[in-house]
C-alpha positions as CSV (number, residue, x, y, z in Angstrom):
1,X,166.0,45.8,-81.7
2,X,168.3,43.0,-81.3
3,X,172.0,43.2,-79.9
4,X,173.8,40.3,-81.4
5,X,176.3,39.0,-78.7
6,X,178.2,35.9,-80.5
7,X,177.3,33.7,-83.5
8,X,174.1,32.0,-81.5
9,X,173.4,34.8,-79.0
10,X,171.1,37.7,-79.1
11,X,169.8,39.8,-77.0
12,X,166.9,42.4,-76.6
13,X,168.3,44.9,-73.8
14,X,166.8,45.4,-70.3
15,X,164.7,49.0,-70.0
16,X,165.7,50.0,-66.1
17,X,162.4,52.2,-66.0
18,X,160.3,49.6,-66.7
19,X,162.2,46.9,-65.3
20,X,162.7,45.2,-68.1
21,X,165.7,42.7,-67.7
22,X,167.4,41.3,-70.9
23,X,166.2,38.7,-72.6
24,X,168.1,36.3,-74.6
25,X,167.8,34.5,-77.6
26,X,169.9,31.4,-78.5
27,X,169.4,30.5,-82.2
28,X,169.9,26.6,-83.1
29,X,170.0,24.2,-86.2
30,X,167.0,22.6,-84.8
31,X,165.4,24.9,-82.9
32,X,165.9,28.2,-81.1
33,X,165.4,29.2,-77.2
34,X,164.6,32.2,-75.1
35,X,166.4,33.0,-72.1
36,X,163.5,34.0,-69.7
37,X,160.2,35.0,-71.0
38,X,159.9,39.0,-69.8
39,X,157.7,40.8,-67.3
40,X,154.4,40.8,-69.5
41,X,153.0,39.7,-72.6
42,X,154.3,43.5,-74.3
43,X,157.5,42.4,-73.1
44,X,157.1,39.3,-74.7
45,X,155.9,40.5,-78.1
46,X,159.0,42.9,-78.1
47,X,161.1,40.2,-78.2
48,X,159.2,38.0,-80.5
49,X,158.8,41.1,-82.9
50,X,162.7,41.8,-82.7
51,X,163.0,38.5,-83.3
52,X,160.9,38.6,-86.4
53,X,162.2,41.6,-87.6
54,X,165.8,40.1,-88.0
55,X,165.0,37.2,-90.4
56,X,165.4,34.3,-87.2
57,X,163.2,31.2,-86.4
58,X,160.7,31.9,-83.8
59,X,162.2,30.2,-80.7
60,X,160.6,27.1,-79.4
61,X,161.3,26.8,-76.0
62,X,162.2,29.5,-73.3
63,X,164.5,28.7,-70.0
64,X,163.6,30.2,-66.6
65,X,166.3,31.8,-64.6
66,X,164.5,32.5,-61.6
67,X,161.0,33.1,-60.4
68,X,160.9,36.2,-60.3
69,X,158.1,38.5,-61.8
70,X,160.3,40.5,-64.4
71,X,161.4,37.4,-66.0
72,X,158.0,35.1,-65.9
73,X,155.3,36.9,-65.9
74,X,155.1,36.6,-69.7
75,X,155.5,33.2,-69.3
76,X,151.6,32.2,-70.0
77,X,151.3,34.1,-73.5
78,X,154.8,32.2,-75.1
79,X,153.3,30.0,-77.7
80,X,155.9,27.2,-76.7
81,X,157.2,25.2,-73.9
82,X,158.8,27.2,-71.0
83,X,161.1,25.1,-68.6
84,X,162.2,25.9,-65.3
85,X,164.0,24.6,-62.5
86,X,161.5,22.7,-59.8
87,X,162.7,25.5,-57.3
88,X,161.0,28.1,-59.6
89,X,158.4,26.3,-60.4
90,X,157.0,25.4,-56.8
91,X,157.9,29.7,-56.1
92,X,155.5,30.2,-59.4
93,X,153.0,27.4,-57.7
94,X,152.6,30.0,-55.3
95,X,152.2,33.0,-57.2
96,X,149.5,31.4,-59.0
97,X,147.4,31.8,-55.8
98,X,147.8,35.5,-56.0
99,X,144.9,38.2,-56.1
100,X,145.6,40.6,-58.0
101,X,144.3,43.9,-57.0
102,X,144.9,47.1,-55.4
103,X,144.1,45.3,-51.7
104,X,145.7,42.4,-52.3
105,X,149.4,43.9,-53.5
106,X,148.8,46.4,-50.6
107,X,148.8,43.1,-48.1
108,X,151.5,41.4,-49.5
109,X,153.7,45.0,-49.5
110,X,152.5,45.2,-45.7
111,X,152.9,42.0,-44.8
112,X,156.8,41.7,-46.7
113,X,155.3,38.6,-49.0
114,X,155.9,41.3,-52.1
115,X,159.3,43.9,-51.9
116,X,158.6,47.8,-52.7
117,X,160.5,47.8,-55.9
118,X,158.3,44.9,-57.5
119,X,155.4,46.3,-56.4
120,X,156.1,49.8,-57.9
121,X,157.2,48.9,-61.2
122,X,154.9,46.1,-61.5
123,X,152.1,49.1,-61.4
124,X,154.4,51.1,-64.5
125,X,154.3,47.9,-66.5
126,X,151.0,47.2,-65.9
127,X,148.1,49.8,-66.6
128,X,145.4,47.1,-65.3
129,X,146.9,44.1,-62.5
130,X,143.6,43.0,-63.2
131,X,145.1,41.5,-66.0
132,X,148.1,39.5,-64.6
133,X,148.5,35.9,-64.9
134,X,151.1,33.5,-63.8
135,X,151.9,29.9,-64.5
136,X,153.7,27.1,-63.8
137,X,156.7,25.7,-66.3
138,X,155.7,23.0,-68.8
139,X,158.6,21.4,-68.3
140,X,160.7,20.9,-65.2
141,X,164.1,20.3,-64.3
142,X,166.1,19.2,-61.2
143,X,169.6,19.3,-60.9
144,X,172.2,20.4,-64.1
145,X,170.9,19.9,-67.3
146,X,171.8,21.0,-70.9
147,X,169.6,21.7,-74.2
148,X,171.0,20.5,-77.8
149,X,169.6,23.4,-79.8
150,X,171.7,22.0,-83.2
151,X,174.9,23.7,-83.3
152,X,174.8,25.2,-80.1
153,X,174.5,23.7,-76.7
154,X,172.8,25.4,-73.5
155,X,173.6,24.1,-69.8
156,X,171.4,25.5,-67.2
157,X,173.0,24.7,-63.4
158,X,171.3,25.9,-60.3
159,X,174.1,27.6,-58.4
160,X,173.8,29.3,-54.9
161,X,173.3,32.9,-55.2
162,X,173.2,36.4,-53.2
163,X,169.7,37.2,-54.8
164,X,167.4,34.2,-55.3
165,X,167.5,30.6,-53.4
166,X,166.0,29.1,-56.8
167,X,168.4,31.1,-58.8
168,X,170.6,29.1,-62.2
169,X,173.0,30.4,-64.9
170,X,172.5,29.1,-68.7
171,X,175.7,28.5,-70.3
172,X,176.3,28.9,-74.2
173,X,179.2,26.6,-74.4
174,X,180.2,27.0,-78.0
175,X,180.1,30.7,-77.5
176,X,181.0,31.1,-74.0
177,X,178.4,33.4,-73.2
178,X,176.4,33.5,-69.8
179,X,173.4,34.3,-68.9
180,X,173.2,34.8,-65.1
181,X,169.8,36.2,-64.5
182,X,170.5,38.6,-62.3
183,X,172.2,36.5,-59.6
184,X,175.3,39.4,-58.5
185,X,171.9,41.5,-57.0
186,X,171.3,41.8,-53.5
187,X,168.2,40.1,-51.6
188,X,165.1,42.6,-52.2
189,X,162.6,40.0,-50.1
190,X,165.1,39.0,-46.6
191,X,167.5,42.1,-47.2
192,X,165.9,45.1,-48.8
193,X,168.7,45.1,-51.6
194,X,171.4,43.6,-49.2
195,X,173.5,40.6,-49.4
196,X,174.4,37.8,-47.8
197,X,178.3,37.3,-48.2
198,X,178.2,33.5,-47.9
199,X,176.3,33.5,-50.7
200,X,178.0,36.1,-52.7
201,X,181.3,34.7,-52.0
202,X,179.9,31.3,-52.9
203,X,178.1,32.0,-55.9
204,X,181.6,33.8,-57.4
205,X,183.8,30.7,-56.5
206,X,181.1,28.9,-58.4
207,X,180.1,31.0,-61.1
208,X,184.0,31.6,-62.4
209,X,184.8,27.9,-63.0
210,X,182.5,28.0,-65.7
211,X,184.8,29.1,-68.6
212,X,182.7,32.3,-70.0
213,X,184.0,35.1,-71.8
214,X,181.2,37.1,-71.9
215,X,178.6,37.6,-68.8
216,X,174.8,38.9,-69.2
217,X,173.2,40.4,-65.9
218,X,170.0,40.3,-66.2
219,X,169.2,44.3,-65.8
220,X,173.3,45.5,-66.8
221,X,174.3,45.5,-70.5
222,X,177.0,42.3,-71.9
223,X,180.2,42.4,-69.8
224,X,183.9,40.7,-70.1
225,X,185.4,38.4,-67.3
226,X,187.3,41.1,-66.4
227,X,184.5,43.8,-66.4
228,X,182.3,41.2,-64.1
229,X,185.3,41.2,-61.7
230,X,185.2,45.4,-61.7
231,X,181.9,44.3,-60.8
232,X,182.4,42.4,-57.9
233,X,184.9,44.6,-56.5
234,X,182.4,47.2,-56.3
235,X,179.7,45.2,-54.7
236,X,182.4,44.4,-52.3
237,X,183.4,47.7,-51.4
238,X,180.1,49.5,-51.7
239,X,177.7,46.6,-49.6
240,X,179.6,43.8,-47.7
């Protein structure tokens, strides 16, 4: 079912068990917009069916936070266009080239190419990998950019980031929502959950001049400026 967040914003929440982060759905005049397209087609057809099910346009587009597999690997069975930064899309250009079996996700664990916690819960959301796909964006972006939806106006900006080098926010200006992906998370791939406090630090400075007044992690539910900072002060005094 759908959380409403604002006037234009809606989510469908993240399931931590399946690792399932929230989606988002942005509902314009002219058209409507997905914020990342889920971790596999079921995913996918959750949203679409929540979407459905509360009397809204199906969206037309869907915006990429960052490559990784929770939020793309759905991206091949949206009936639209998806868009993504070009950072995420040369990381998906890579993935493409993946095997996927048993062997092959046992290499990639071994060799540090894949992180533990992907490869586990990419096994619960999956009964076959056999059945896997990923694909590059249809369209791609470099630099900021924003989306006239009709009403309601996304901005996607790449922004530097403890969890992902490819890593942007989308902005809901006439709301002041964000979507953040899940950019406060540690570094699964270089630092096993860690973080880098450059890019923490960084990625805060950056992240609160956008003027927000309600934050969505990708895998926490909806949160106030001043919950996000409760946030952060924990991160602080729990990893760095």
């Amino acid at each position: 079912m759908l959380s409403q967040i604002s006037p234009h914003v809606y989510i469908l929440p993240f399931d931590k068990e399946r690792d399932r982060p929230n989606l988002g759905y942005i509902h314009g005049s002219n058209y409507s917009m997905l914020i990342d397209a889920g971790n596999s087609p079921a995913h996918l057809k959750a949203m679409l069916d929540a979407v459905s099910a509360s009397d809204l346009p199906a969206p037309k587009t869907v915006l990429i936070t960052h490559w990784h597999w929770d939020h793309t690997f759905a991206m091949h069975a949206f009936p639209g266009l998806t868009v993504a930064h070009q950072k995420t899309d040369r990381m998906l250009g890579t993935l493409t080239e993946w095997e996927w079996t048993e062997e092959a996700m046992a290499e990639r664990l071994r060799t540090g190419e894949e992180c533990e916690f992907c490869d586990t819960h990419i096994k619960i959301e999956y009964g076959d990998i056999r059945k896997i796909r990923v694909v590059q964006a249809d369209i791609v972006f470099d630099g900021k950019t924003a989306f006239n939806l009709g009403g309601v106006t996304v901005e996607a900006t790449p922004i530097t980031n403890p969890h992902s080098d490819d890593g942007i926010v989308a902005f809901i200006r006439e709301d002041r929502v964000l979507f953040a992906g899940d950019a406060d998370t540690g570094d699964f791939y270089k630092l096993d959950g860690g973080y880098d406090p450059y890019r923490f630090h960084h990625y805060i400075k950056e992240v609160d001049q956008i003027d927000y007044d309600t934050y969505i992690h990708g895998h926490l539910g909806p949160m106030s400026r001043e919950e996000t900072s409760a946030l952060r002060r924990q991160i602080k005094a729990e990893e760095l």
